[in-house]
C-alpha positions in Angstrom: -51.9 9.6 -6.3 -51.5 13.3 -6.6 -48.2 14.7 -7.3 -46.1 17.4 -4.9 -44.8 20.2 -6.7 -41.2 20.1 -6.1 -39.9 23.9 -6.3 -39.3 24.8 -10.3 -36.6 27.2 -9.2 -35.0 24.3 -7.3 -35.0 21.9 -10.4 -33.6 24.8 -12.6 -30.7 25.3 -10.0 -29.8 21.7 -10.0 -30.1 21.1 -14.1 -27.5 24.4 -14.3 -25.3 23.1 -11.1 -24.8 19.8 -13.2 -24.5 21.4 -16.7 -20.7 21.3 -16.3 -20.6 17.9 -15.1 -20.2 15.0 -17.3 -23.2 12.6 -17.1 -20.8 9.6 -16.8 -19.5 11.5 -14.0 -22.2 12.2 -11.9 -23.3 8.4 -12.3 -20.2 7.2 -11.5 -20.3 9.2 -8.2 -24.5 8.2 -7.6 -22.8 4.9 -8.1 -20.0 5.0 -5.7 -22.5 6.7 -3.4 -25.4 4.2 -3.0 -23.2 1.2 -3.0 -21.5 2.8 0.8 -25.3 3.5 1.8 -26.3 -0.2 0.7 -23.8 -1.4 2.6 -25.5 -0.5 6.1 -22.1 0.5 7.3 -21.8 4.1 8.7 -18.4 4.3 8.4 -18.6 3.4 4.4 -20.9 7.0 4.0 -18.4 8.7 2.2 -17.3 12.9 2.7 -18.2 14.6 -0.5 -16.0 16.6 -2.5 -17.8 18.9 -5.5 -18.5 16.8 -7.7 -19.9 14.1 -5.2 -22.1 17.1 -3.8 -23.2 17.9 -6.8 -24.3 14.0 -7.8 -26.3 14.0 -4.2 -28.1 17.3 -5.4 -29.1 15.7 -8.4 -29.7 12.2 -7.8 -31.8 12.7 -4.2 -32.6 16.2 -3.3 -35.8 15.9 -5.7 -36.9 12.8 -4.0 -36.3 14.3 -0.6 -38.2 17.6 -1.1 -41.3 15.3 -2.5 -41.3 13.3 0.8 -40.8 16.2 3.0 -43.4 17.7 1.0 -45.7 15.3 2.8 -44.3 14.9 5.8 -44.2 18.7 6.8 -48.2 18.6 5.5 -49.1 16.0 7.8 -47.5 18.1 10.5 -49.3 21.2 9.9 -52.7 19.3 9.8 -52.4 17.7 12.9 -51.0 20.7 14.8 -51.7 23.8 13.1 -48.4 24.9 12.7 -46.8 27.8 11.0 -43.1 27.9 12.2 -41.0 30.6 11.0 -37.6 28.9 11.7 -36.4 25.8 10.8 -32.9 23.8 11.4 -32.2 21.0 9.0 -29.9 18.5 10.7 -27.1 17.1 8.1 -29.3 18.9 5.3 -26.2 19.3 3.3 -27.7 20.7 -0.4 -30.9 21.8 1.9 -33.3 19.8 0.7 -35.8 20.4 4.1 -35.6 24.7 3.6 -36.9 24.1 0.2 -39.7 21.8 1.0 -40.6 23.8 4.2 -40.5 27.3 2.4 -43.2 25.2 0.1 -45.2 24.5 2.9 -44.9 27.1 5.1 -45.1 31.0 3.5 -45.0 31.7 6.9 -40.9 30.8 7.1 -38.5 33.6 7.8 -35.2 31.7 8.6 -33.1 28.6 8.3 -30.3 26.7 9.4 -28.9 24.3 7.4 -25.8 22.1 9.5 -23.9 19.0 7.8 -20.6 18.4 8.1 -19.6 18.2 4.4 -18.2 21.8 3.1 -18.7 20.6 -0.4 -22.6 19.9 0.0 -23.2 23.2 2.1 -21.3 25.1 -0.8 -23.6 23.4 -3.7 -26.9 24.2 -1.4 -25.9 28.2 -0.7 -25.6 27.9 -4.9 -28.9 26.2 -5.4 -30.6 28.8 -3.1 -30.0 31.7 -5.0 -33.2 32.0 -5.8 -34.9 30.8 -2.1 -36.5 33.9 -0.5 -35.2 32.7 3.2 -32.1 34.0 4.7 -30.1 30.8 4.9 -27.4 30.3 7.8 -25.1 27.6 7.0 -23.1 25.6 9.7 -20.2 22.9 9.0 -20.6 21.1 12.1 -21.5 17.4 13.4 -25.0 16.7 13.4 -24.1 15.5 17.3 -23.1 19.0 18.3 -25.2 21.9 19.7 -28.1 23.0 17.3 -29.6 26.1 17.3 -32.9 26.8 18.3 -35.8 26.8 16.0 -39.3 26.4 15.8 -38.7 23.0 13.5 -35.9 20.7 13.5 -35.3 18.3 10.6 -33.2 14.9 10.0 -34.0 13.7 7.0 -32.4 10.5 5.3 -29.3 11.0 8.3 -29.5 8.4 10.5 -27.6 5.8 7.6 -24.9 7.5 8.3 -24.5 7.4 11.9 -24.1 5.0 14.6 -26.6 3.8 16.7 -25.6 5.9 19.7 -24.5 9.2 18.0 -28.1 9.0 16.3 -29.6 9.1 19.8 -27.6 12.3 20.0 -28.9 13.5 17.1 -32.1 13.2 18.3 -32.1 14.4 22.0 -29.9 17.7 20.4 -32.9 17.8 17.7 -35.6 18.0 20.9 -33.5 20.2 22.8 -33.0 22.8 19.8 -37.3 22.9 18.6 -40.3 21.9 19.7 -41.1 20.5 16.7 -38.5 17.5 15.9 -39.1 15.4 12.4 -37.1 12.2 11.4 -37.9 11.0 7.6 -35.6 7.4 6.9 -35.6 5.6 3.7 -39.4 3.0 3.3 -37.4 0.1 4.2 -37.6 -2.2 6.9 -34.4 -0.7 8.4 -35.6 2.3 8.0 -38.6 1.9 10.1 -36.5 0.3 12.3 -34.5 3.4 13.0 -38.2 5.3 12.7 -39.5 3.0 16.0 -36.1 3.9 17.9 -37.0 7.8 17.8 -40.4 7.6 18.0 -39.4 5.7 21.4 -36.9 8.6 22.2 -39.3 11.2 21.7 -42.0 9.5 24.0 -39.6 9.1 26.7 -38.6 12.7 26.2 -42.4 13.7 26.7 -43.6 14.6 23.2 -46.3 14.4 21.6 -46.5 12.2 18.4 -48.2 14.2 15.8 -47.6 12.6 12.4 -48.2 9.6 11.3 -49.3 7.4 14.2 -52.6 8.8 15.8 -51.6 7.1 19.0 -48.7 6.4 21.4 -49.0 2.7 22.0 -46.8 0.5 20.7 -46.5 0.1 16.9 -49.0 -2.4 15.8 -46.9 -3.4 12.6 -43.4 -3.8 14.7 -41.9 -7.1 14.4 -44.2 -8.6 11.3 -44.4 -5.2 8.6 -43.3 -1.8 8.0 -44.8 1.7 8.0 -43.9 3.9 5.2 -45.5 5.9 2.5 -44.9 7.1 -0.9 -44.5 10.5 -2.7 -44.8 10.6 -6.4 -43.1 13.1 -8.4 -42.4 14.1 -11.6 -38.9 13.7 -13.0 -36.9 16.3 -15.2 -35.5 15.0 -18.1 -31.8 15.0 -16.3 -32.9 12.9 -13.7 -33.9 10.2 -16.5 -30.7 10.3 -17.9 -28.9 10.6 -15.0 -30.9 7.0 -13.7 -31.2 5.4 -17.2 -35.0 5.7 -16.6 -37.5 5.7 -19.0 -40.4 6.3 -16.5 -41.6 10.3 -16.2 -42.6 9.9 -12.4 -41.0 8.5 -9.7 -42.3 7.1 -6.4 -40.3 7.8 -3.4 -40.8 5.6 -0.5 -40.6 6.7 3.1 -40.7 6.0 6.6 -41.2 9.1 9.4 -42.3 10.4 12.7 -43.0 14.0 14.1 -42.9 14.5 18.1 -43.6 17.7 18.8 -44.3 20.1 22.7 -47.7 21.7 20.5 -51.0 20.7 21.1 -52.0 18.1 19.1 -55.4 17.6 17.4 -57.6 16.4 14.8 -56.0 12.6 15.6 -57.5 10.0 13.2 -56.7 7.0 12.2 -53.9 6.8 9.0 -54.2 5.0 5.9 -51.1 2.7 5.5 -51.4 1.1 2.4 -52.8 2.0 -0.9 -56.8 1.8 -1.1 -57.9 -1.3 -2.4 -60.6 0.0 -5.2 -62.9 -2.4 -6.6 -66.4 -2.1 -8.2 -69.0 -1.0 -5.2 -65.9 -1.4 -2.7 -62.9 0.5 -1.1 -60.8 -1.5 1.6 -58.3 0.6 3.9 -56.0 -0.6 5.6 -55.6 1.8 9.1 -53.7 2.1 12.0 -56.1 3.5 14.5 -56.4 5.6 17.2 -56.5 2.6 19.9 -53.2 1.4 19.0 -54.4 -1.5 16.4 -54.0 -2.1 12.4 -57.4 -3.0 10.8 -58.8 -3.4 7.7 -62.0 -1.2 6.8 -64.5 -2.3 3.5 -66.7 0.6 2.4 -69.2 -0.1 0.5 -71.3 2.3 -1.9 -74.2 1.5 0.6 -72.3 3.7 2.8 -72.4 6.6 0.7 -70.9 9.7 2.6 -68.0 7.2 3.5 -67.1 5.7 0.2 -67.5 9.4 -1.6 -64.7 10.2 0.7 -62.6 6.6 0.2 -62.5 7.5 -3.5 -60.6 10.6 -2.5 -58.0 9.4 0.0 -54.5 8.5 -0.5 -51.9 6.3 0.9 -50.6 8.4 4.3 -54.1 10.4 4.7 -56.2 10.5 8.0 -59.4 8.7 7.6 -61.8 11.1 8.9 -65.1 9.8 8.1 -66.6 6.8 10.8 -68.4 4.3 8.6 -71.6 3.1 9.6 
């Protein structure tokens, strides 16, 4: 699985944000923090204060950026597009401007709303070194956006109830064309993923990323779509997990609606590849609205150069014969 590059300035601004930080600190707040997420109670997602804000930075923003890494790739192969404003809904530290700047040289301004003072004060520290003018608003994710070309929610809705995440949403499609929703790789997650996919179809958007149609989800109600992003992790990171492990797989669950044209749809690979000798099996969710599983054998040999290739998330672009 090939590894996003995660921003080195971005790592460097974290390791020297949590330089004056005790370690047993910062895991005590990562601690404190994913027990209130674990809980599935909105109401238990705590405010952060400095130090708290600092711990998020630390402990997610890597993982973020490496899923958003993918997500805004998938996005700019099925559409083509090259926005040059973004607003990241409840982006606190900014994890989406950093990620979007990656993908997109083409970026000229961003908007970064959350309601937490303390994480919006970390993230203008952090992007020092981001060459985007960054606007930062401390505001509910419910109220009025500004307009951009790309509005952003990632790992948001956890924290919200049912109804004020429709909010969310319907302020997301009114503020950008282009709305994205990336939720934890969990079966709650996906969950939440299949409620604004729903919103966005009955909104009139396009789905552009990952599902190539806009049928029903053939995996609702017996499996769950999400992906992975590895990464590398700095040598805080370890210590700040007690992980041994140098990479880190971070598993995800999105959806892109968008107004833009949308083309190039093909089926999506939603498991890992299956490799064995002479063989690749996919598993796909196609562009008729079904999941199937595709064998490619070496006697097929323009289609099984191309399975040795693909990835977990990818469109499969070749037809077998």
């Amino acid at each position: 699985m090939t590894m996003p590059t995660i921003p080195a300035a971005l790592l460097r601004a974290i390791e020297e944000e949590i330089a004056t930080v005790p370690l047993r600190n910062l895991q005590s707040r990562v601690a404190e923090m994913m027990s209130a997420y674990r809980s599935g109670d909105p109401a238990a997602a705590p405010l952060l204060d400095e130090t708290g804000a600092k711990a998020y930075a630390a402990y997610r923003m890597p993982g973020t950026v490496a899923a958003l890494l993918r997500v805004f790739a998938a996005l700019t192969e099925t559409t083509g597009a090259a926005p040059t404003s973004l607003v990241d809904v409840g982006g606190g530290t900014g994890a989406g401007m950093w990620a979007a700047r990656a993908v997109w040289p083409s970026l000229e301004q961003v908007t970064v709303v959350d309601r937490s003072e303390a994480a919006t004060e970390v993230g203008k520290r952090l992007a020092r070194e981001l060459d985007v003018p960054v606007a930062w608003q401390v505001q509910a994710a419910t109220d009025e956006l500004p307009s951009a070309d790309v509005a952003v929610a990632a790992y948001v809705f956890a924290e919200l109830e049912r109804e004020e995440a429709g909010l969310v949403v319907d302020a997301m499609i009114e503020a950008a064309p282009v709305v994205v929703v990336v939720e934890p790789g969990t079966p709650i997650g996906h969950q939440r993923i299949l409620e604004v996919r729903d919103r966005m179809l009955d909104a009139g958007l396009r789905l552009a990323a990952p599902c190539p149609h806009h049928r029903p989800c053939p995996l609702a109600g017996r499996d769950w779509c999400h992906f992975a992003a590895r990464f590398n992790r700095p040598s805080w990171l370890r210590r700040l997990k007690g992980a041994e492990l140098g990479h880190e797989d971070e598993k995800f669950s999105y959806v892109v609606g968008t107004r833009l044209d949308v083309h190039d749809t093909a089926p999506r690979i939603i498991r890992h590849p299956s490799k064995r000798e002479k063989m690749i099996t996919l598993e796909l969710c196609q562009t008729d609205g079904t999941a199937a599983t595709v064998t490619i054998t070496r006697r097929d040999k323009a289609a099984y150069r191309h399975a040795r290739d693909v990835r977990w998330g990818d469109r499969w672009l070749v037809k077998t014969s």
